[in-house]
N, C-alpha and C positions, 0 to 999 in steps of 0.2 A: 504494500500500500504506500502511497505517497502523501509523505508528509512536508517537505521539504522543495519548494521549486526556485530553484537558481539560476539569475539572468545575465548574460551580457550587458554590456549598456549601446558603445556605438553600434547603431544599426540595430538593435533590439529594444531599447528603451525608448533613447533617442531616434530620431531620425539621423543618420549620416550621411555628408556632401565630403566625401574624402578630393573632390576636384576643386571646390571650394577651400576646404584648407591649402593644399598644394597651390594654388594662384594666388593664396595669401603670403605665402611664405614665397613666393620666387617674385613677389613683389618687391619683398622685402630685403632681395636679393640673395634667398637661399635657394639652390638645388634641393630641392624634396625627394628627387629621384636618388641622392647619396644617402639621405638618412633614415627618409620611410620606404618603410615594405608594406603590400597589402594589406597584412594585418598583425606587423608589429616593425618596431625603432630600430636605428641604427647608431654606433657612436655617443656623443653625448644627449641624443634626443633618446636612444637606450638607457641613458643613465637618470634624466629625470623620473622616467617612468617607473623604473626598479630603484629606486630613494639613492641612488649613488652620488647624488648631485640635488641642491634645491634651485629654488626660480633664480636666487640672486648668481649660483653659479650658470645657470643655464644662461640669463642672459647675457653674463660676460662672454661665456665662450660661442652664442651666437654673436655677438658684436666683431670677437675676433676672426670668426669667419669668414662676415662681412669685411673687414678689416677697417672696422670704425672702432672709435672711442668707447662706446655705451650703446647698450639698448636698454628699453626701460622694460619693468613688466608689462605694462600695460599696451606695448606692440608686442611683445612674445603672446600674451595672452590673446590678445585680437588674429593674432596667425593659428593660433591653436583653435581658437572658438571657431574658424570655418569649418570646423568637422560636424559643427551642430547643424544643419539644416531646420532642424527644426522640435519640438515636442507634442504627441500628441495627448490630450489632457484624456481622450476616450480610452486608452490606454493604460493610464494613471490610473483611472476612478480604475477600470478592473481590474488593477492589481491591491488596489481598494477593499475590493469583495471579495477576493483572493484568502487575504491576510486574515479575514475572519474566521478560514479556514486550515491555511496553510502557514509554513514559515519560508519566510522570503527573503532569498539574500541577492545581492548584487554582486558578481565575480568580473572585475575589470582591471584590464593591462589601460592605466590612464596615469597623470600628472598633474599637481598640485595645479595650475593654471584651468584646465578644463572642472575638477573638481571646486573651484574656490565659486564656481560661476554652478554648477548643477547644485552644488550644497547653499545656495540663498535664494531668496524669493524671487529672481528671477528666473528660475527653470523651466516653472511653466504657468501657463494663465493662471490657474488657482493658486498660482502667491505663495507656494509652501518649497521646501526644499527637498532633493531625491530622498533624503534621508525619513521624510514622513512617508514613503511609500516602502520603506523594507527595513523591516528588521536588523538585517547588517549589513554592512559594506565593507566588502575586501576590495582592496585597491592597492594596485601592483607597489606602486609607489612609498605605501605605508607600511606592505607586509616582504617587503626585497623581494617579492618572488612573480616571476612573468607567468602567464600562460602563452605555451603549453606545457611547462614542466609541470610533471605528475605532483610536484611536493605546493604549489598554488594550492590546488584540490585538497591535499590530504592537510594543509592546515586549517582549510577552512572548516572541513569535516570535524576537525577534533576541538576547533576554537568553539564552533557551533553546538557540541554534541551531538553530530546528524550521523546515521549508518547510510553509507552510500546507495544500498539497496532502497532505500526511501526518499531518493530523491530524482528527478528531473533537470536537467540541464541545457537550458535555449541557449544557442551562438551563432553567430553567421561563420564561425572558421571553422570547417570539419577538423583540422587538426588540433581544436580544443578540445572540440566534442570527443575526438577519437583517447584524448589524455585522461577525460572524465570517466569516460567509459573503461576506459583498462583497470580504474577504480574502483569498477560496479557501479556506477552512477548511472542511470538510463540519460542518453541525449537526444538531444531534439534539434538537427538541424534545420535552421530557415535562413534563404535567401535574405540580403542587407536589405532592409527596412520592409520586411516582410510583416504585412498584418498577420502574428500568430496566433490571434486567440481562439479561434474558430479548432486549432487544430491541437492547440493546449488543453482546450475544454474535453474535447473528445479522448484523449489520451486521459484526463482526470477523472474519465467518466467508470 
């Protein structure tokens, strides 16, 4: 039985414009193509995600890059935020009803700048922050550990108190799902901004 449902964010929570970040960032005069991958960092944009680095070192060593003086956060932040296209709030409210039954966590490979902007009241129309919609939030950046390595999963398991057998795992990267699943965890892959409810519901049925 499932008690336990586990979500990605880009592309599963959120909506994601991964072309939109990328033209924010080669605006700004980075190669996107050196440091992101489809669906994980390279380099230093690797290291903020996995806590090896915070904003103030990321934005120096994007400055050096560039080969400027300084960037501020608040242009690193604005190149990171093009990955949001968008939230949807019909979404939120069902993971809303979810919660009354289930226990909800958030499993994201993300970075203090995307998360400082999901975790306040501007995430989505109803004014509240990701964090009123789940239970917990692992995030790569806070716990040193990316997906896909197996030990992401097996912390959140044990931080949680969850048996992997009870739980569900939504991601747009098969090779998450495939990390989750070697753990027992049942996954559920959906295509990047897939409406999954319809096919969540049925599997919970």
């Amino acid at each position: 039985m499932i008690k336990n449902i586990l979500f990605d964010m880009g592309g599963v929570i959120f909506l994601q414009d991964t072309a939109e970040a990328f033209r924010r960032f080669r605006k700004a005069g980075i190669n996107p193509d050196v440091y992101m991958g489809e669906y994980g960092q390279k380099d230093f944009f690797l290291d903020i995600e996995t806590g090896r680095i915070d904003t103030g070192e990321f934005c120096r060593r994007m400055a050096a890059a560039l080969g400027r003086d300084s960037v501020s956060y608040e242009e690193a932040q604005h190149c990171w935020l093009g990955f949001i296209k968008g939230v949807e709030q019909s979404r939120l409210d069902y993971l809303e009803a979810l919660r009354g039954t289930y226990h909800l966590c958030l499993l994201t490979n993300t970075n203090p700048f995307i998360m400082a902007h999901t975790r306040s009241n501007r995430f989505c129309e109803a004014g509240k922050p990701i964090s009123d919609y789940f239970d917990s939030l692992f995030c790569s950046y806070e716990m040193k550990r990316y997906k896909p390595n197996r030990d992401f999963f097996a912390y959140a398991l044990q931080a949680d108190h969850m048996q992997p057998h009870e739980c569900v795992f939504l991601d747009d990267s098969i090779k998450n799902i495939q990390a989750a699943e070697s753990l027992g965890i049942r996954g559920l892959h959906v295509a990047t901004n897939e409406d999954w409810r319809t096919r969540l519901s049925k599997l919970l049925q």
